[in-house]
C-alpha positions in Angstrom: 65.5 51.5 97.5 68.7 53.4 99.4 68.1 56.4 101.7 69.4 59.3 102.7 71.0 59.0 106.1 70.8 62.3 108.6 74.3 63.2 107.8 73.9 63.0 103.7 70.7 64.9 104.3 72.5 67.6 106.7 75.0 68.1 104.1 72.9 68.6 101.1 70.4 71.3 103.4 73.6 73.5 102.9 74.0 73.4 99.6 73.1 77.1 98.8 70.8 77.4 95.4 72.3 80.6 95.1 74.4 80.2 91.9 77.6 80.9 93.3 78.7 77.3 92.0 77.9 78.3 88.5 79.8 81.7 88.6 82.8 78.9 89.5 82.0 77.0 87.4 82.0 79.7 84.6 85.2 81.2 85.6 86.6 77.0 85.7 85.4 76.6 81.9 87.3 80.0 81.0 90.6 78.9 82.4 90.6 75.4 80.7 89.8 76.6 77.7 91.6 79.4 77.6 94.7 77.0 78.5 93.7 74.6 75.9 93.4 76.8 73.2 96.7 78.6 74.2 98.4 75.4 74.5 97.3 74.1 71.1 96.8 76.9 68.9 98.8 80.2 69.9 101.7 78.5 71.6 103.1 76.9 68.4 102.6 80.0 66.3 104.2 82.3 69.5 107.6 84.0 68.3 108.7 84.6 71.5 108.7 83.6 74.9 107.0 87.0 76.4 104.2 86.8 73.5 103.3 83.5 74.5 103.4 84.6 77.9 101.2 88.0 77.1 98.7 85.4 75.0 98.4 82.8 78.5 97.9 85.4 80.2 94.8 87.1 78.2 93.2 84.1 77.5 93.5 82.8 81.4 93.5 85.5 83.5 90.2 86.9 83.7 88.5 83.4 83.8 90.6 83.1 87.0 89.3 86.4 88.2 85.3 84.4 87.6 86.6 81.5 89.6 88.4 83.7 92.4 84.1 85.3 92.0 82.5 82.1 92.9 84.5 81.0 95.9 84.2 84.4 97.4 80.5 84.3 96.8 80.4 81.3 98.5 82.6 82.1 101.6 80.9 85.6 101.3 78.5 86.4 104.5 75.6 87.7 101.1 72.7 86.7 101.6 70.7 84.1 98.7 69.1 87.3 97.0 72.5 89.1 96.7 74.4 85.9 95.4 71.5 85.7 92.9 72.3 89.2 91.8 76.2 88.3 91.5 75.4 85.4 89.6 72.7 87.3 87.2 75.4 90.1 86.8 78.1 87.9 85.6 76.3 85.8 83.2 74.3 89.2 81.7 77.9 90.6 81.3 79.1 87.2 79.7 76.6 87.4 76.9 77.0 90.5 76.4 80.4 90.4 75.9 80.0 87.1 74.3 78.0 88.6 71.3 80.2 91.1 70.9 83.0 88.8 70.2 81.1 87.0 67.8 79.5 89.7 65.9 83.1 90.6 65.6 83.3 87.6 63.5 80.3 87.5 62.2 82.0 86.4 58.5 83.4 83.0 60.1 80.0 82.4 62.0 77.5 82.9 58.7 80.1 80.4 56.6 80.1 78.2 59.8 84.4 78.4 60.3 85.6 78.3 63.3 88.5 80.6 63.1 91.6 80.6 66.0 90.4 84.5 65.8 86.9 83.6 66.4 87.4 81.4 69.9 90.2 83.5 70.8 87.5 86.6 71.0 84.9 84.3 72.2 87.5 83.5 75.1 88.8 86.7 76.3 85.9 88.9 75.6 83.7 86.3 77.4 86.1 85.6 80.0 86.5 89.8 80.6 82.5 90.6 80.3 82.1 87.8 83.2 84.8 89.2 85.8 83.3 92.7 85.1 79.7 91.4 85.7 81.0 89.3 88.5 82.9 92.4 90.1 79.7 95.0 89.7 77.7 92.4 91.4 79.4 91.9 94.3 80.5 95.2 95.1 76.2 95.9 94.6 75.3 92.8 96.8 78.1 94.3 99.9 76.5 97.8 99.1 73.1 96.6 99.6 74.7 95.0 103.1 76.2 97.3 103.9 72.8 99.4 103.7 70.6 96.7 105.2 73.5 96.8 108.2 73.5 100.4 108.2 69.4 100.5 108.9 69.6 97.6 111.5 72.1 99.0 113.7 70.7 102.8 113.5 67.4 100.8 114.6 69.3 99.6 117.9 70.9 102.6 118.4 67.5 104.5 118.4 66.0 101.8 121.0 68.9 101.8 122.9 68.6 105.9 123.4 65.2 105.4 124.2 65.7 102.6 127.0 68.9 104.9 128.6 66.6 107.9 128.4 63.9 105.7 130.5 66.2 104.5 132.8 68.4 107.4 133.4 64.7 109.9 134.0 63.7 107.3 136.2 67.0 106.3 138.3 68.3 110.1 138.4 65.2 110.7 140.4 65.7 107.6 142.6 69.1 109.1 143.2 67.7 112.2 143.8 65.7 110.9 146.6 68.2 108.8 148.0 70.2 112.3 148.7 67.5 114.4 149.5 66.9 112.2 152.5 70.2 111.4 152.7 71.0 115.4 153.7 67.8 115.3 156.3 69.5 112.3 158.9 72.8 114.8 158.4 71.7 116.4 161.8 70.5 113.3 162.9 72.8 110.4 162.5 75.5 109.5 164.7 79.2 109.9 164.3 79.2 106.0 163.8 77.0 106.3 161.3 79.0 109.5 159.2 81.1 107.2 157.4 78.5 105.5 156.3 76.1 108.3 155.3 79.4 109.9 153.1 79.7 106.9 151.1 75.7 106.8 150.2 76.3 110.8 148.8 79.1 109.8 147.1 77.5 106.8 145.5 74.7 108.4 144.6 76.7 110.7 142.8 78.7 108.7 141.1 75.5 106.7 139.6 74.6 110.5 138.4 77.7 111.2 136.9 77.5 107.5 135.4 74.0 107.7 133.8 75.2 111.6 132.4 78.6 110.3 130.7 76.4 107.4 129.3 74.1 109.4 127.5 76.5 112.0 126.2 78.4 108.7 124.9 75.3 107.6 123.3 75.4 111.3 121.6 78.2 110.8 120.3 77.5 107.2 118.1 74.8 109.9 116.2 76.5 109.9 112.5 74.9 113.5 111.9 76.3 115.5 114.4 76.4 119.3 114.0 79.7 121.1 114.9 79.7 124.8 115.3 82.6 127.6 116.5 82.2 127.0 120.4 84.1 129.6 122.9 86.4 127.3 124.8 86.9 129.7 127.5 83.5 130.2 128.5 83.1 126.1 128.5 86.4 125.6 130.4 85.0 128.3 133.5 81.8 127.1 133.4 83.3 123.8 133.8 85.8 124.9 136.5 83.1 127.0 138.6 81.4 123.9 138.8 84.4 121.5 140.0 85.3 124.9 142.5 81.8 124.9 144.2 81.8 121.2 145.1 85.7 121.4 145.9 86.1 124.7 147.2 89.4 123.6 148.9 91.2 122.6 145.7 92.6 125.0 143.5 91.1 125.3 139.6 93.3 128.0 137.4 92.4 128.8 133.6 94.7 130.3 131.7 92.6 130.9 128.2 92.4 134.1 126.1 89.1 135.5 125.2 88.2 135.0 121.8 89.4 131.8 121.0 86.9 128.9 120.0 87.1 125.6 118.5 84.9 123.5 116.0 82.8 121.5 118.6 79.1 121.3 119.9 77.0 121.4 123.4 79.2 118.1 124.6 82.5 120.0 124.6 81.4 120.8 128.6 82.1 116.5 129.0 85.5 116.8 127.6 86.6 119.4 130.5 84.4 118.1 133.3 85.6 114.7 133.1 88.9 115.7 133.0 88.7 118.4 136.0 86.3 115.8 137.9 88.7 113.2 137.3 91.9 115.2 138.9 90.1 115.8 141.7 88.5 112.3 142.1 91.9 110.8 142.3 94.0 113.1 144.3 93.7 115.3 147.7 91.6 118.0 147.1 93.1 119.7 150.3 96.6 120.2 148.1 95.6 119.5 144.6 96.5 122.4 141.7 94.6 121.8 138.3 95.8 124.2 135.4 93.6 124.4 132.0 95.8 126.7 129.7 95.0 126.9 126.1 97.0 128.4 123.2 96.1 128.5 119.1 98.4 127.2 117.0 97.8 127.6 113.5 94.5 125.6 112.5 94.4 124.7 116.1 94.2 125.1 119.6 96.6 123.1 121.6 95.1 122.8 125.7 96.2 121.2 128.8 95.3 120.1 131.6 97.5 119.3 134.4 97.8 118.7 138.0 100.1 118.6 141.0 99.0 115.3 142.2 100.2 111.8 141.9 100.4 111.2 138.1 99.1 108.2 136.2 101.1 105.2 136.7 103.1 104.5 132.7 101.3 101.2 133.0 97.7 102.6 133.3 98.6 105.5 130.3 99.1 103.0 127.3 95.2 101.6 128.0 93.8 104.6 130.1 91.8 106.0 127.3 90.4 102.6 126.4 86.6 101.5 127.8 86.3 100.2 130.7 90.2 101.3 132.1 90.8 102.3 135.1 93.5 102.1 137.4 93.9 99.9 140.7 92.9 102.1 143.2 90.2 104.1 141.2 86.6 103.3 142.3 85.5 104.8 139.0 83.6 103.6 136.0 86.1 103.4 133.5 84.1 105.2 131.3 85.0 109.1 131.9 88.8 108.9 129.7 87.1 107.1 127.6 84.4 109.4 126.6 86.7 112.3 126.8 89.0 110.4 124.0 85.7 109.9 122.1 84.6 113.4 121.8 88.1 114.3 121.0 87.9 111.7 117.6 84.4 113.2 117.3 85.9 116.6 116.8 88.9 116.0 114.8 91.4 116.4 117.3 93.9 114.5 119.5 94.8 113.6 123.0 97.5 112.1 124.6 98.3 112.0 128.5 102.1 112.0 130.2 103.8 113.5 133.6 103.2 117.1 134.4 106.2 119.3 135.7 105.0 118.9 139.4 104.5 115.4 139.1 100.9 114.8 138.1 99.0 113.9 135.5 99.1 116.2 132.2 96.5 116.1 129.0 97.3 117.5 126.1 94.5 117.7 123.9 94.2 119.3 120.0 91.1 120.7 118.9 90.4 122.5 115.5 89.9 126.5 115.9 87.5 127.8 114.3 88.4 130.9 112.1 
């Protein structure tokens, strides 16, 4: 007695039981009988060329639309229970249907005639109830993916928030500590060892800033985010204040009239301190001008922020926003542009970035006002 070898065995362990060869299978049966009978029966008694055309394509085209079913099925990521509901949808609709077109005929059927009007019904209506079935299945078995996809990576989202907020509690105080006694050897340490001493601050304060901008990204993947009138201008100081006390020699100026707001939430403070911390970060603070002015327009309020420094290089601009970006000589992240373009999508607005007047770099963000 013969016996399977590994490969024959291999290749019938992926044979799917799923049914999605009978939905071909189905839609295979339509379209040769449907040309059959076509060829044999309504091509002959065709006056003209587009009525014979008109009856080939009735009597074909939806059996094509069954077989076009079953190879998607089959190439189709759907797991066995959703191909099984394709499968039972289509053949539920093709009886259906398939009654219908003979209780349509019910005369021929009782005096056992088969009538060209009898398997032309059988034919079409069959062929039509399948695709229909076929159709309404699938588009239930990718909703119910869609839905099992939806839960699985809300799942991951909410572990991944809880393993940032671990990390970020327990690292921001690490860093903490690191410049707490970092500030104690300031009297103590040598001029050698100044240098050295800087770069730990500044280290540790980047990690800060990192761990912050990672979970207000992490906000911003929530799908049931709240937006509320927010005053820009209070945000934009607030933000500027903050960039002015740990660079009191750079200049900050906000031009921003009271009274106007924008559709936004509590993260609308990243947007600006990102892109204030960012102007300073990469230019000399000692001759550095950073101007927020905003304006309404319409719907919407049109802001910018430039600066006097040396600009974004046009090769860096066309990826700058993107994650990860940053240019040569930035000992950044890559993540702050990034996030600031994400909030901006977040709240329905824009941004784009090109030369200021002086030189620099110049943002031009839109953001819906609020009425």
């Amino acid at each position: 007695m013969s016996t399977l070898s590994e490969p024959d065995v291999e290749s019938l362990s992926r044979v799917r039981p799923d049914g999605s060869v009978l939905v071909a299978a189905l839609g295979l049966v339509f379209v040769l009988s449907g040309t059959v009978f076509w060829s044999q029966s309504l091509l002959p008694a065709a006056g003209t060329v587009p009525a014979a055309l008109y009856e080939l394509v009735m009597h074909v085209l939806f059996g094509g639309v069954i077989l076009t079913s079953g190879i998607h099925i089959e190439r189709s990521e759907l797991v066995p229970e959703e191909r099984r509901e394709v499968v039972l949808w289509c053949f539920s609709a093709f009886m259906l249907f398939f009654w219908l077109a003979v209780w349509s005929e019910l005369d021929a059927v009782l005096s056992a005639t088969l009538t060209r009007e009898l398997v032309s019904n059988v034919v079409v209506f069959g062929s039509i109830g399948g695709a229909f079935g076929a159709f309404i299945g699938v588009n239930r078995g990718r909703a119910a993916r869609n839905e099992t996809l939806a839960e699985r990576t809300e799942d991951q989202r909410e572990t991944l928030e809880l393993l940032t907020r671990l990390l970020r509690h327990d690292i921001r105080n690490d860093m903490q500590a690191i410049n707490g006694h970092a500030g104690f050897l300031a009297d103590e340490i040598s001029e050698e060892g100044e240098s050295s001493l800087a770069v730990i601050e500044r280290r540790s304060d980047a990690v800060l800033r990192l761990l912050e901008d990672t979970s207000t990204l992490l906000e911003t993947l929530g799908s049931d985010r709240e937006l509320r009138p927010v005053s820009l201008s209070r945000v934009v100081e607030q933000e500027a204040a903050g960039v002015r006390d740990g660079h009191p020699e750079a200049a900050i100026e906000t031009d921003i009239p009271d009274g106007v707001r924008v559709v936004a939430d509590g993260l609308l403070h990243q947007l600006f301190r990102n892109l204030l911390s960012n102007a300073v970060a990469h230019n000399d603070p000692e001759d550095l001008t950073v101007r927020v002015v905003a304006r309404r327009r319409n719907g919407a309020v049109d802001v910018t922020v430039s600066d006097d420094g040396t600009g974004i290089p046009k090769e860096v601009r066309e990826r700058c926003f993107e994650l990860g970006e940053k240019g040569p000589a930035s000992s950044g992240d890559g993540l702050g542009l990034y996030l600031v373009s994400r909030l901006t999508d977040v709240y329905g607005g824009s941004i784009e970035v090109g030369d200021a007047p002086g030189g620099g770099a110049r943002f031009e963000i839109t953001l819906p006002a609020s009425s």
